[in-house]
VEXFI-843015 format. One record per residue (C-alpha): x, y, z. Coordinates in steps of 0.001 Angstrom, whole numbers, padded with zeros to 6 digits, always signed. Layout:
N
XYZ ...
// end
This chain:
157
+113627+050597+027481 +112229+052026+030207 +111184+055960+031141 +112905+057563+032954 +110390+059779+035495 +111083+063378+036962 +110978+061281+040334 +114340+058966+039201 +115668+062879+038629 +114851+064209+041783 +116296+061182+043549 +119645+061309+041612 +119441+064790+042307 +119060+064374+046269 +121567+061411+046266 +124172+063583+044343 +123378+066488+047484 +123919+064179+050317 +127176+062875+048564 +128257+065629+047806 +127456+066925+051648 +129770+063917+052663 +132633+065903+051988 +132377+069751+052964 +132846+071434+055720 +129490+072040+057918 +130692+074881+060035 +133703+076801+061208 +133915+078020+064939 +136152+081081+066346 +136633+081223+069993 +137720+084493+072315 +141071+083454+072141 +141404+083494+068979 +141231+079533+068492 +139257+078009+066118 +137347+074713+065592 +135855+073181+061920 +132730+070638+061815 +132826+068169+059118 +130656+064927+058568 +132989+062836+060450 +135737+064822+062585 +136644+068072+064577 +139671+069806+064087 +140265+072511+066265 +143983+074740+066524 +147037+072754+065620 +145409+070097+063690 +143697+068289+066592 +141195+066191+065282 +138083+064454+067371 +135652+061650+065264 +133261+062782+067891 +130882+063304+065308 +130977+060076+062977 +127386+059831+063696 +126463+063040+061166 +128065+061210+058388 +126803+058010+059100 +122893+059263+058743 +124159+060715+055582 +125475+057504+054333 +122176+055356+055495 +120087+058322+054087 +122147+058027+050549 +121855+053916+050838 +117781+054543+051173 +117756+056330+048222 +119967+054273+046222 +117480+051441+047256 +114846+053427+045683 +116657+054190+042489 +117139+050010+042396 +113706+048840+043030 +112504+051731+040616 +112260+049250+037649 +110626+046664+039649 +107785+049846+040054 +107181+048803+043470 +105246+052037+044290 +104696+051412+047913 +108075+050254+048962 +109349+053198+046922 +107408+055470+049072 +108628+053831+052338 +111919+053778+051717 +112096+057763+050836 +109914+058565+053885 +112834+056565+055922 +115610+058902+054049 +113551+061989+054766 +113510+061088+058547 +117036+059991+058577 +117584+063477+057018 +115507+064940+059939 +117553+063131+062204 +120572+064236+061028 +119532+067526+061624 +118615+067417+065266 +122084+065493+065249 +123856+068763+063899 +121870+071251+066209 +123332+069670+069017 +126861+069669+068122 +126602+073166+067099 +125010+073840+070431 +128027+072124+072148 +130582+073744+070322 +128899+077591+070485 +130427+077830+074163 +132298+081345+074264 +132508+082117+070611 +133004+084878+068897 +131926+083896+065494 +130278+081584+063761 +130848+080386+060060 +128003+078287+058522 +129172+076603+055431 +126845+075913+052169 +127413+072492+052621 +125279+072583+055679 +121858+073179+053460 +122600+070079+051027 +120716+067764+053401 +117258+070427+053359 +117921+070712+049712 +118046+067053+049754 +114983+066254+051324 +113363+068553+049365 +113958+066312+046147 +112917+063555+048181 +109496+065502+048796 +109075+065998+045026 +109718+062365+044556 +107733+060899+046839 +105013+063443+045228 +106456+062461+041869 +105687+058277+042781 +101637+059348+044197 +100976+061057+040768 +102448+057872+038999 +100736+055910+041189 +096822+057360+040986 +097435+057364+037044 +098024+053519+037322 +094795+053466+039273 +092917+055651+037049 +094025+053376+033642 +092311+050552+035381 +089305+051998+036609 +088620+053319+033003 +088664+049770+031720 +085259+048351+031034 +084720+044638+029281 +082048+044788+026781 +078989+042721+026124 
// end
């Protein structure tokens, strides 16, 4: 049976964040007339239960990011290092990307209002690509020992 390595951890740990970041609310928006508007992953929903899919493309970075990361967890026993490595640097940046994706709808949706309500659920993807750090950092450290076990092999006369 295999080992299982802090960086398989970190990884289910970071998947379980962005799945779990799939389903809360990002952000809640009041305006000077009292209205209000709620961000999630995939819709708007503003007074009266209006609801806009204007922003499917949050949740879809979150579900490519999660499918990286799966990927990694399933080539994990093949210990293909370097493909390992690529494929979290890919989540991280889809992470990143979902990000700048978020900034702007906030930006948007900040016109004339006089609060703003940042939900919890909005640091899952940071915490997320944290793990991912730690994992990637988990895979070089796995790696270099490989390396180091056969440079300390010597045949003998």
């Amino acid at each position: 049976m295999k080992r299982l390595l802090a960086q398989h951890i970190f990884i289910l740990l970071s998947l379980a964040a962005i799945v779990v970041c799939l389903f809360q609310t990002l952000i809640d928006f009041t305006y000077q007339d009292y209205s209000f508007a709620t961000l999630t992953n995939f819709q708007i929903v503003s007074n009266g239960g209006k609801a806009s899919s204007t922003p499917w493309a949050l949740g879809a970075l979150l579900i490519a990011s999660a499918t990286a990361q799966l990927f990694v967890l399933l080539i994990a026993a093949f210990r293909n290092y370097t493909l390992q490595k690529r494929a979290l640097i890919f989540s991280m940046l889809l992470l990143a990307g979902y990000y700048l994706v978020y900034l702007v709808f906030v930006l948007i949706l900040k016109n004339e209002t006089l609060a703003v309500f940042p939900h919890w659920g909005t640091l899952l993807p940071l915490i997320s690509i944290i793990l991912s750090f730690m994992a990637f950092r988990g895979i070089l450290h796995t790696e270099a020992k490989i390396i180091e076990m056969g440079n300390s092999f010597r045949l003998r006369d």
